[in-house]
VOGU-3710 file (C-alpha; in Angstrom, 3 decimals, decimal comma):
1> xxxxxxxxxx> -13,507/10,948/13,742  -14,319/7,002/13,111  -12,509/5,037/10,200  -16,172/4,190/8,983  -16,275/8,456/8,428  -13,363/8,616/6,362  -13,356/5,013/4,197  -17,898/4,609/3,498  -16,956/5,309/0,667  -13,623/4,864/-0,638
11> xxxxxxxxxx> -12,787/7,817/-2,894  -11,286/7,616/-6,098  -7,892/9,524/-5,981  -5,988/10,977/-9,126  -2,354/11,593/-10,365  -1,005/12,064/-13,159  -0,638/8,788/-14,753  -2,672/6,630/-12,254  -6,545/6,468/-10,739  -6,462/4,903/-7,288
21> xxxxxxxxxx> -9,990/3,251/-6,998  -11,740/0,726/-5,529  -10,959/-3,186/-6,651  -13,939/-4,453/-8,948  -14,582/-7,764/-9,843  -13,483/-7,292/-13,462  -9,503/-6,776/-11,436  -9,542/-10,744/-11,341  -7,067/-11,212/-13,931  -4,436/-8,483/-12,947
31> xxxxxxxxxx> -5,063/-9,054/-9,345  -4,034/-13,141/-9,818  -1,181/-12,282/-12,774  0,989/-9,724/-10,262  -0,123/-11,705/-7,232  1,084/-14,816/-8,204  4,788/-13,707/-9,511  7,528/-14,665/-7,296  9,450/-11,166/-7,265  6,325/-9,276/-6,252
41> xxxxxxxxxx> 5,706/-11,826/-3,216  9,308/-12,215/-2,139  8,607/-9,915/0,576  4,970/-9,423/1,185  3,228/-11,158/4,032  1,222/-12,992/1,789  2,039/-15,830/-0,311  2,164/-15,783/-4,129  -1,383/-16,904/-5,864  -1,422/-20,323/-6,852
51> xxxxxxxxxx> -4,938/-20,040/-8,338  -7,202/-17,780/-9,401  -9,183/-18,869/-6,291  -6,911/-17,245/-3,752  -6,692/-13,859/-6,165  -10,577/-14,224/-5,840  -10,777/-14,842/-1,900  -8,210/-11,893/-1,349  -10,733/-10,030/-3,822  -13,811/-10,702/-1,714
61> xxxxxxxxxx> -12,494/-9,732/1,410  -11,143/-6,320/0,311  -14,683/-5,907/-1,469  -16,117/-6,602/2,286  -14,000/-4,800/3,862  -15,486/-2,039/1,838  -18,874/-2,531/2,767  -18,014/-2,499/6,020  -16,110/0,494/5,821  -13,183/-0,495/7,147
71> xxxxxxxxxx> -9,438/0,204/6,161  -8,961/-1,101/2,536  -6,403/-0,753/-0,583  -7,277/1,320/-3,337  -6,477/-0,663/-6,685  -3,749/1,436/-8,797  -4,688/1,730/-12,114  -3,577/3,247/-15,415  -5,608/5,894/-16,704  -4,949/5,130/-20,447
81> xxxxxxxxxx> -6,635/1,656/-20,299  -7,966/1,035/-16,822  -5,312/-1,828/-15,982  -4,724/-2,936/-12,324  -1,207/-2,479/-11,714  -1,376/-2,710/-7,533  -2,561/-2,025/-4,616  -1,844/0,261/-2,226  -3,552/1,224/1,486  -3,537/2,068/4,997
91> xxxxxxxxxx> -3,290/-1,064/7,602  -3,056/-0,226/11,724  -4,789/3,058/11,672  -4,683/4,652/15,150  -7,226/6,912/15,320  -6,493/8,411/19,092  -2,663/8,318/18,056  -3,268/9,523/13,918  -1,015/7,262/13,117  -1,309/4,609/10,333
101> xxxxxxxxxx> 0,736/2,070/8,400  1,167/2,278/4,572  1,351/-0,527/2,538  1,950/-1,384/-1,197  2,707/-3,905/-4,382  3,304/-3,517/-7,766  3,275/-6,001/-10,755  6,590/-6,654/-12,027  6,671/-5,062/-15,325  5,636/-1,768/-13,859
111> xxxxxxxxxx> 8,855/-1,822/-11,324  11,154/1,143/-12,157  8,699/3,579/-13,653  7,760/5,747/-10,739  4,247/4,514/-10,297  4,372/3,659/-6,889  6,093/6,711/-6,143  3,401/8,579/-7,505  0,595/6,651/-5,844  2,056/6,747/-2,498
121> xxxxxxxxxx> 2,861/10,794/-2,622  -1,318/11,069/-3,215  -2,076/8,543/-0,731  0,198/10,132/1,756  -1,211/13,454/1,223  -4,769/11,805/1,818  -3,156/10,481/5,178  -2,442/13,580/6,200  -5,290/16,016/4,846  -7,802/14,064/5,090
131> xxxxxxxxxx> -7,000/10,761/7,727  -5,337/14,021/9,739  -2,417/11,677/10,785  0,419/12,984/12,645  2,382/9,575/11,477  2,527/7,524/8,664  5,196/4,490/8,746  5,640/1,858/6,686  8,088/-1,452/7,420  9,981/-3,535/4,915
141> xxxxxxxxxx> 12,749/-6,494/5,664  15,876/-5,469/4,952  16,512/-7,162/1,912  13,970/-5,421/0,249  15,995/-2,538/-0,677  13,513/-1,677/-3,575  10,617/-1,195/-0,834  13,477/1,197/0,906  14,308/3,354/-1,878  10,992/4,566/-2,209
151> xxxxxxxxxx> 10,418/5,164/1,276  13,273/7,296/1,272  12,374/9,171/-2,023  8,562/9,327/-0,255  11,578/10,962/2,252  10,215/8,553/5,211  13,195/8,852/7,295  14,709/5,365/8,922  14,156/4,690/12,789  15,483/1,309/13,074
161> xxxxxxxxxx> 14,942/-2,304/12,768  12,399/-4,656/15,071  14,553/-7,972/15,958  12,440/-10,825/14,373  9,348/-9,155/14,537  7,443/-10,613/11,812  7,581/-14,425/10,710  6,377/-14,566/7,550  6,634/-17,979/5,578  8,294/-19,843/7,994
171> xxxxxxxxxx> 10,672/-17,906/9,296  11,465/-14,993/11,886  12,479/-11,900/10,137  13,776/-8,306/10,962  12,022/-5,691/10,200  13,032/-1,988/8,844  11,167/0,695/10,038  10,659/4,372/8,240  8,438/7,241/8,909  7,021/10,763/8,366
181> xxxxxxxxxx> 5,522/13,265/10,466  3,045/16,034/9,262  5,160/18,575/10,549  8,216/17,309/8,282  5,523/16,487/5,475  6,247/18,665/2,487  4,553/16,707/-1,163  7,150/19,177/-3,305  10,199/17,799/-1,904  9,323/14,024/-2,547
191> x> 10,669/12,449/-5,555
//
């Protein structure tokens, strides 16, 4: 198996509220409008949009990243009007060790509604059907205790933290690390 197998062609993924798709051009907006609020960047890698431009360079490179089949987040989007609400992905996949990193944000007004737990629980079971992953982690400082509850509802379980492992805007941080295995992997016990 090569990444370029699984992501040519990004497939569009479904749940009940929420199509996981490819980012379009016509995401602009959305993409700059959650991208460039404070609370959604506090604890991302990336810093909050100060123009459209950087919503538009982040755009193009997921778009190429695309074409080149590489690793890429799928847009979240409501089904009832086709909004971008985030984004959501796979970062660090290991083919030879099938493991892979999740990542996610969502805009601000969406927090609390179980979105991203229902985005994650189909993108997890894509890790691990179709990705065939034996690992899927995902990190988080430890002040985001929002990112934490719903890796623990995803039922990721907690291995530990990395001592300054990331510096991100200036500064050395910690980081939190959680995980699943395949073997513990069960979609009707997660929240």
């Amino acid at each position: 198996m090569r990444v370029q197998d699984v992501f040519k062609d990004l497939p569009t993924l479904q749940t009940e509220r929420l199509v996981l798709r490819k980012l379009q051009p016509g995401d602009l907006k959305s993409l700059f409008e959650y991208g460039s609020h404070a609370d959604v960047t506090r604890y991302t890698t990336w810093d909050a949009y100060e123009s459209i431009s950087s919503a538009k360079e982040f755009l193009a490179n997921v778009i190429a990243r695309y074409e080149s089949r590489r690793e890429a987040p799928w847009a979240i989007v409501l089904q009832e009007d086709d909004k971008l609400i985030g984004t959501c992905g796979y970062d660090d996949w290991s083919i030879r060790h099938a493991r892979a990193e999740i990542s996610y944000a969502l805009a601000r007004p969406y927090w609390g509604n179980g979105y991203m737990l229902e985005a994650l629980k189909r993108v997890i079971t894509f890790g691990f059907e179709v990705m065939r992953l034996n690992r899927i982690d995902a990190r988080c400082v430890p002040e985001n205790e929002r990112s934490q509850q719903v890796m623990k509802k995803l039922c990721l379980q907690p291995e530990g933290v990395l001592r300054q492992h990331m510096f991100m805007k200036g500064v050395y941080h910690d980081v939190r690390v959680y995980s699943i295995l395949k073997q513990e992997w069960d979609p009707r016990k997660m929240i």
